[in-house]
BAKE-586539 format. One record per atom (N, C-alpha, C, O): residue in three letters; x, y, z. Coordinates in steps of 0.02 Angstrom, whole numbers, plus 50000, padded with zeros to 5 digits. Layout:
ALAXYZ;...
! end
This chain:
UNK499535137251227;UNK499955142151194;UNK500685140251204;UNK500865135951244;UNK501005143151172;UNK501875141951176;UNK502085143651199;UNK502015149751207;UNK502675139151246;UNK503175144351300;UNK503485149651265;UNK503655154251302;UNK503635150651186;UNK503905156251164;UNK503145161251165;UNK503155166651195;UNK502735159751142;UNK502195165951150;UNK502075169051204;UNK501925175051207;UNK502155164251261;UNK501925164551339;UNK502445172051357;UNK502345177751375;UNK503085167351337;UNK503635171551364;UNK503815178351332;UNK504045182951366;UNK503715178651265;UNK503805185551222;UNK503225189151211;UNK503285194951192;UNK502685187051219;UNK501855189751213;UNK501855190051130;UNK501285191251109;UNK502215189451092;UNK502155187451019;UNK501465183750995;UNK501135179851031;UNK501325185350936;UNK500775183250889;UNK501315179950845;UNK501885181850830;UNK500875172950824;UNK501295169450762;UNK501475172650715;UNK501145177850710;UNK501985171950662;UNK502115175250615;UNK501495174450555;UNK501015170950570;UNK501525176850509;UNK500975176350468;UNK501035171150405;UNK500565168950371;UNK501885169450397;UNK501875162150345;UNK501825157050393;UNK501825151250373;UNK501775158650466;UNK501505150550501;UNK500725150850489;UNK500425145750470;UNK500465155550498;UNK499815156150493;UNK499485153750438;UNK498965150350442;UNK499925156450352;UNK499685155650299;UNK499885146150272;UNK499575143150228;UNK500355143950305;UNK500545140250298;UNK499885133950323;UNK499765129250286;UNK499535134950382;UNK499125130150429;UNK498605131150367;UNK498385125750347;UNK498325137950325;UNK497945139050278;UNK497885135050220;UNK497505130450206;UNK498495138550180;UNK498455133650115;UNK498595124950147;UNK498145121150128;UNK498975122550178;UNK498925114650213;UNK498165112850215;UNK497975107650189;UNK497645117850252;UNK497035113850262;UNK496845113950201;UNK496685108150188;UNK496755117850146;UNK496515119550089;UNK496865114550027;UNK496625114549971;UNK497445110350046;UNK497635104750006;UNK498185106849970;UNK498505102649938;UNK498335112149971;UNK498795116449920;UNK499555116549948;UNK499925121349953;UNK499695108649967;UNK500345108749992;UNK500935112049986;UNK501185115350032;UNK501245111149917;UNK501665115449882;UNK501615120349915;UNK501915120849969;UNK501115126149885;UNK501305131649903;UNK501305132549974;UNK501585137549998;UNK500905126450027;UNK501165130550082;UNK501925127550123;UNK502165129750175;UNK502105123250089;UNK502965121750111;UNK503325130550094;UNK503625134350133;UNK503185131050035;UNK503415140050001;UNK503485145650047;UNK503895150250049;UNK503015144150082;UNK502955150950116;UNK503305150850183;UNK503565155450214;UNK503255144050199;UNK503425142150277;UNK504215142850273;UNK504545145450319;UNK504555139950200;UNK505085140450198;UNK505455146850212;UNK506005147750238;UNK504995151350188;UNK505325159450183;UNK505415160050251;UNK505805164650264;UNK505175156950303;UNK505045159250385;UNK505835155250392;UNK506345158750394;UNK505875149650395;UNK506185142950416;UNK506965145550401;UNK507405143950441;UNK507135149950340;UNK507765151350317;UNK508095156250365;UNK508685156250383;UNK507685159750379;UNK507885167250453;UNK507805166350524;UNK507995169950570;UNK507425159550523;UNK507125158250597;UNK507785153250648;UNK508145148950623;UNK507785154550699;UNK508345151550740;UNK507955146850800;UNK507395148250822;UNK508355141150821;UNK508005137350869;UNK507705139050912;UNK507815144850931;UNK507185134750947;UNK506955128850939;UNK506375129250885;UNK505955124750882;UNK506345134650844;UNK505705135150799;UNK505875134150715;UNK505495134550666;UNK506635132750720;UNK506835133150641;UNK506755124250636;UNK506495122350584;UNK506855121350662;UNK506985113250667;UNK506285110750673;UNK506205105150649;UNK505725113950702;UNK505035113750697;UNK504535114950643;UNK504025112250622;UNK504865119650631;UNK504515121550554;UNK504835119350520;UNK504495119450469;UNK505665115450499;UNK505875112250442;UNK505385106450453;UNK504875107650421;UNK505345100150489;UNK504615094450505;UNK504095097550473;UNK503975094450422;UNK503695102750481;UNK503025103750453;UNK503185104150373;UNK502795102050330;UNK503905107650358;UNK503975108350284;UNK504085101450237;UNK503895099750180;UNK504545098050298;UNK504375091250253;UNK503775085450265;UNK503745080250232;UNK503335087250314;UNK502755084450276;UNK502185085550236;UNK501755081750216;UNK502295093150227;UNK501825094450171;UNK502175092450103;UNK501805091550055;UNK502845091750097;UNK503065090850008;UNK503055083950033;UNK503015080749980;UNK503055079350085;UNK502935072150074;UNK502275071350039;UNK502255069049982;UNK501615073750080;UNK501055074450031;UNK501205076449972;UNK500945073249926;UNK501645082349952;UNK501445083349886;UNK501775077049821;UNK501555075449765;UNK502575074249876;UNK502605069249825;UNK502215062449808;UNK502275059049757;UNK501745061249868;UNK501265056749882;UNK500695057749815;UNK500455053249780;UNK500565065249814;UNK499965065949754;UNK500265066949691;UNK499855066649646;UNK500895068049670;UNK501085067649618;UNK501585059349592;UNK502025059049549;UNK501345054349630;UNK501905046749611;UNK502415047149631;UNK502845044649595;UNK502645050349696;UNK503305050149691;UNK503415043949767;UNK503745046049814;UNK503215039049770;UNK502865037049826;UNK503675036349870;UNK503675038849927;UNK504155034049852;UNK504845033449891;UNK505035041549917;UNK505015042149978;UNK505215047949879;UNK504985053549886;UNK504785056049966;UNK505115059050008;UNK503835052549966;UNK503455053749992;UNK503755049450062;UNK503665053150111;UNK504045043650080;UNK503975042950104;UNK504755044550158;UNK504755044150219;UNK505305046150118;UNK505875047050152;UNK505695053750166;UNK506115055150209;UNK505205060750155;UNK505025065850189;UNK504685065050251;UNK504805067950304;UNK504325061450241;UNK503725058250283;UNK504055056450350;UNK503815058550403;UNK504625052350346;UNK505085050350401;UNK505535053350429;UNK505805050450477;UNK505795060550408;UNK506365065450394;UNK505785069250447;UNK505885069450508;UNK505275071850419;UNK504755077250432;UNK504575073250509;UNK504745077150553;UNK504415069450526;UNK504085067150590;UNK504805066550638;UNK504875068650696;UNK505285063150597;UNK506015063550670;UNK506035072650679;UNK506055075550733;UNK506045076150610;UNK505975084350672;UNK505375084650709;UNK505445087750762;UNK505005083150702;UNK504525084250773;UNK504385080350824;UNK503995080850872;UNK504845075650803;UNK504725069250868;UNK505055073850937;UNK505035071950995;UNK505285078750920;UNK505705080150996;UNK505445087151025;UNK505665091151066;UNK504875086750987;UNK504455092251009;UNK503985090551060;UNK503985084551072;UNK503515094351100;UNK503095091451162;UNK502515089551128;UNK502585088351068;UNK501875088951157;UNK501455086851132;UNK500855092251095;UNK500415091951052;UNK501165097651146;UNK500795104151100;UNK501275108251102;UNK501605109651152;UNK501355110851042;UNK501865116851037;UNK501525121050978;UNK501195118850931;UNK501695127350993;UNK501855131950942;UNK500795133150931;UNK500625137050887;UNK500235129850972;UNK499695130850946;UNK499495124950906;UNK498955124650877;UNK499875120950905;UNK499715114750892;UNK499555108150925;UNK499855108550978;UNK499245102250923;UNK499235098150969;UNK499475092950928;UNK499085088950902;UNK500135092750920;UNK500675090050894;UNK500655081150905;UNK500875077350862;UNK500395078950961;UNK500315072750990;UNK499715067750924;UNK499785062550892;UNK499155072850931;UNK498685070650875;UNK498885071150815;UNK498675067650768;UNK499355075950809;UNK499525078150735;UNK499825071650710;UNK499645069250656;UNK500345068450753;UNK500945063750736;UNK500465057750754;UNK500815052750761;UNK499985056750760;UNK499565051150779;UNK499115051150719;UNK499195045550695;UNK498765053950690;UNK498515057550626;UNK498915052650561;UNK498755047550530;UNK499535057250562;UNK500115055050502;UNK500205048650514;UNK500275045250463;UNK500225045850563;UNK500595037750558;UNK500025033950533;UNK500145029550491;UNK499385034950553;UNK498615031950521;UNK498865034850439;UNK499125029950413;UNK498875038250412;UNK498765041750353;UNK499365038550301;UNK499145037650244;UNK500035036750310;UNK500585034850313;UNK500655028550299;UNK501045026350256;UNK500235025050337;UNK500355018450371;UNK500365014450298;UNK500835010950279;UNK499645015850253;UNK499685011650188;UNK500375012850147;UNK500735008150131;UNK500505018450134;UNK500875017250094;UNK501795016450119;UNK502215016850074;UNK501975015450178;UNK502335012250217;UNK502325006850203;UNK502835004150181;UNK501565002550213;UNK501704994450186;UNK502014993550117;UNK502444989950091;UNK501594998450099;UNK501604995250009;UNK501745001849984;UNK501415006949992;UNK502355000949949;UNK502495007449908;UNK502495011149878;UNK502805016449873;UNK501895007049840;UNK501695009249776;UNK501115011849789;UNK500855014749742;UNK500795011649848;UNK499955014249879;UNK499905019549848;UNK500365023649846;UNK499125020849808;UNK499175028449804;UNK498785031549851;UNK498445029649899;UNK498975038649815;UNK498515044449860;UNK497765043549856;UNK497525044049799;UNK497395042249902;UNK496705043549908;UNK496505045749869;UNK496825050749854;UNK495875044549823;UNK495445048649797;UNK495005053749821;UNK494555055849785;UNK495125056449890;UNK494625059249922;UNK495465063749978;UNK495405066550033;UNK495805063349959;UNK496535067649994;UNK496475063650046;UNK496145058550051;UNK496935067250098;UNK497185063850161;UNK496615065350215;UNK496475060250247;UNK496285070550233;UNK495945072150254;UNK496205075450324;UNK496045071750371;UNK496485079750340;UNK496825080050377;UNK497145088050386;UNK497665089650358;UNK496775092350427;UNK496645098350452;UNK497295100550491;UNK497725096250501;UNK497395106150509;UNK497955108850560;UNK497365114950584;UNK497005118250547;UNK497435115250668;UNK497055119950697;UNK497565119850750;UNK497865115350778;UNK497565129050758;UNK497755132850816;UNK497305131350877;UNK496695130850883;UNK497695131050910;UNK497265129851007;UNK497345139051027;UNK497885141651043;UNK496975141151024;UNK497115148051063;UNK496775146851140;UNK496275143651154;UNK497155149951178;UNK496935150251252;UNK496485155051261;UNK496245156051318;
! end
Protein backbone atom coordinates (compact mmCIF):
# COMPACT_ATOMS: atom_id res chain seq x y z
CA UNK A 1 0.00 0.00 0.00
CA UNK A 2 1.11 3.70 -0.23
CA UNK A 3 2.85 5.78 2.19
CA UNK A 4 0.05 8.32 1.25
CA UNK A 5 -2.76 5.65 1.97
CA UNK A 6 -0.80 4.31 4.98
CA UNK A 7 -0.53 7.81 6.26
CA UNK A 8 -4.09 9.42 5.41
CA UNK A 9 -6.13 6.00 5.63
CA UNK A 10 -7.55 7.22 2.14
CA UNK A 11 -9.10 4.91 -0.57
CA UNK A 12 -7.86 5.68 -4.17
CA UNK A 13 -9.73 8.12 -5.96
CA UNK A 14 -12.17 6.60 -8.36
CA UNK A 15 -10.56 8.06 -11.93
CA UNK A 16 -7.38 6.13 -10.61
CA UNK A 17 -9.44 3.26 -10.21
CA UNK A 18 -11.44 3.77 -13.53
CA UNK A 19 -8.42 4.59 -15.17
CA UNK A 20 -6.42 0.85 -14.15
CA UNK A 21 -10.15 -0.31 -15.78
CA UNK A 22 -10.61 1.03 -19.08
CA UNK A 23 -6.28 0.53 -19.48
CA UNK A 24 -6.88 -3.29 -18.84
CA UNK A 25 -9.90 -3.27 -21.15
CA UNK A 26 -7.65 -1.59 -24.09
CA UNK A 27 -9.63 1.54 -24.19
CA UNK A 28 -6.65 3.79 -23.75
CA UNK A 29 -7.99 7.08 -24.80
CA UNK A 30 -10.58 7.15 -22.69
CA UNK A 31 -8.67 6.12 -19.82
CA UNK A 32 -5.80 8.93 -20.21
CA UNK A 33 -9.54 11.18 -20.02
CA UNK A 34 -10.41 10.43 -16.94
CA UNK A 35 -7.06 10.22 -15.18
CA UNK A 36 -6.51 13.57 -16.61
CA UNK A 37 -9.53 15.07 -14.76
CA UNK A 38 -7.62 13.74 -11.41
CA UNK A 39 -3.97 14.91 -12.63
CA UNK A 40 -5.28 18.73 -13.26
CA UNK A 41 -6.35 19.25 -9.26
CA UNK A 42 -3.94 16.77 -7.87
CA UNK A 43 -0.62 18.16 -6.14
CA UNK A 44 2.73 16.26 -5.55
CA UNK A 45 4.12 13.56 -5.36
CA UNK A 46 0.86 12.08 -7.07
CA UNK A 47 0.31 14.74 -9.89
CA UNK A 48 3.84 13.87 -11.62
CA UNK A 49 2.80 10.11 -11.16
CA UNK A 50 -0.24 10.08 -12.72
CA UNK A 51 0.99 12.62 -15.55
CA UNK A 52 3.62 9.06 -16.51
CA UNK A 53 0.58 6.76 -16.45
CA UNK A 54 -1.25 9.47 -18.71
CA UNK A 55 1.42 9.45 -21.08
CA UNK A 56 1.68 5.94 -21.52
CA UNK A 57 -1.59 5.13 -22.23
CA UNK A 58 -1.87 7.93 -25.30
CA UNK A 59 1.69 6.45 -26.24
CA UNK A 60 -0.34 3.19 -26.82
CA UNK A 61 -2.97 4.96 -28.25
CA UNK A 62 -0.60 6.67 -30.74
CA UNK A 63 1.09 3.26 -31.23
CA UNK A 64 -2.51 1.77 -32.43
CA UNK A 65 -3.44 4.53 -34.47
CA UNK A 66 0.35 5.03 -36.83
CA UNK A 67 1.54 7.52 -35.05
CA UNK A 68 4.71 5.46 -34.24
CA UNK A 69 7.25 8.77 -33.43
CA UNK A 70 4.09 10.09 -31.32
CA UNK A 71 4.13 6.79 -29.61
CA UNK A 72 7.33 6.76 -28.88
CA UNK A 73 8.41 10.38 -27.52
CA UNK A 74 5.25 9.61 -24.89
CA UNK A 75 6.55 6.38 -24.22
CA UNK A 76 9.90 8.06 -23.04
CA UNK A 77 8.27 11.30 -21.45
CA UNK A 78 5.73 8.71 -19.59
CA UNK A 79 8.49 6.30 -18.08
CA UNK A 80 11.14 9.43 -17.04
CA UNK A 81 7.83 10.44 -14.74
CA UNK A 82 7.93 7.29 -13.14
CA UNK A 83 11.42 6.51 -13.17
CA UNK A 84 11.62 8.43 -9.79
CA UNK A 85 9.02 6.63 -8.31
CA UNK A 86 9.80 3.42 -5.91
CA UNK A 87 9.17 0.19 -7.00
CA UNK A 88 5.65 -0.01 -5.67
CA UNK A 89 3.70 2.92 -5.29
CA UNK A 90 0.30 4.07 -5.23
CA UNK A 91 -0.89 -0.09 -5.40
CA UNK A 92 1.15 -0.68 -8.06
CA UNK A 93 4.24 -2.76 -8.61
CA UNK A 94 5.72 -0.16 -10.68
CA UNK A 95 9.22 -2.12 -10.97
CA UNK A 96 7.31 -4.86 -13.22
CA UNK A 97 5.25 -2.33 -14.70
CA UNK A 98 8.47 -0.39 -16.17
CA UNK A 99 10.01 -3.83 -16.90
CA UNK A 100 6.74 -4.87 -18.83
CA UNK A 101 6.94 -1.48 -21.08
CA UNK A 102 10.58 -1.70 -22.01
CA UNK A 103 9.82 -5.59 -23.38
CA UNK A 104 6.65 -4.13 -25.12
CA UNK A 105 8.53 -0.90 -26.44
CA UNK A 106 11.58 -2.41 -27.28
CA UNK A 107 10.36 -3.31 -31.11
CA UNK A 108 9.29 -0.39 -32.01
CA UNK A 109 12.29 1.61 -30.43
CA UNK A 110 14.40 -0.37 -32.92
CA UNK A 111 12.42 0.18 -35.80
CA UNK A 112 10.01 2.90 -36.11
CA UNK A 113 7.88 2.01 -38.17
CA UNK A 114 6.98 -1.43 -35.99
CA UNK A 115 3.44 -1.86 -35.74
CA UNK A 116 1.03 -2.50 -33.07
CA UNK A 117 0.48 -6.17 -32.47
CA UNK A 118 -2.28 -7.83 -33.84
CA UNK A 119 -3.23 -9.33 -30.63
CA UNK A 120 -2.58 -5.57 -28.40
CA UNK A 121 0.13 -5.19 -25.99
CA UNK A 122 -1.04 -7.48 -23.59
CA UNK A 123 -0.47 -5.90 -20.62
CA UNK A 124 -2.73 -5.57 -17.38
CA UNK A 125 -2.46 -2.99 -14.35
CA UNK A 126 -3.41 -4.64 -10.90
CA UNK A 127 -3.80 -3.13 -7.45
CA UNK A 128 -1.69 -4.97 -4.61
CA UNK A 129 -4.13 -4.54 -1.70
CA UNK A 130 -2.67 -5.51 1.69
Amino acid sequence: MSFLRDRYSLEWPEEYLTYIDLFNRGEYFEAHEVLEDLWVVEVEPLKTYYKGLIQIAVAICHWERGNPSGAVKLYQSGMAYLAIYPEEFEGLDLRELRKRLIDIFAPLLHERTFPMPAEGIGLTLQIQQE
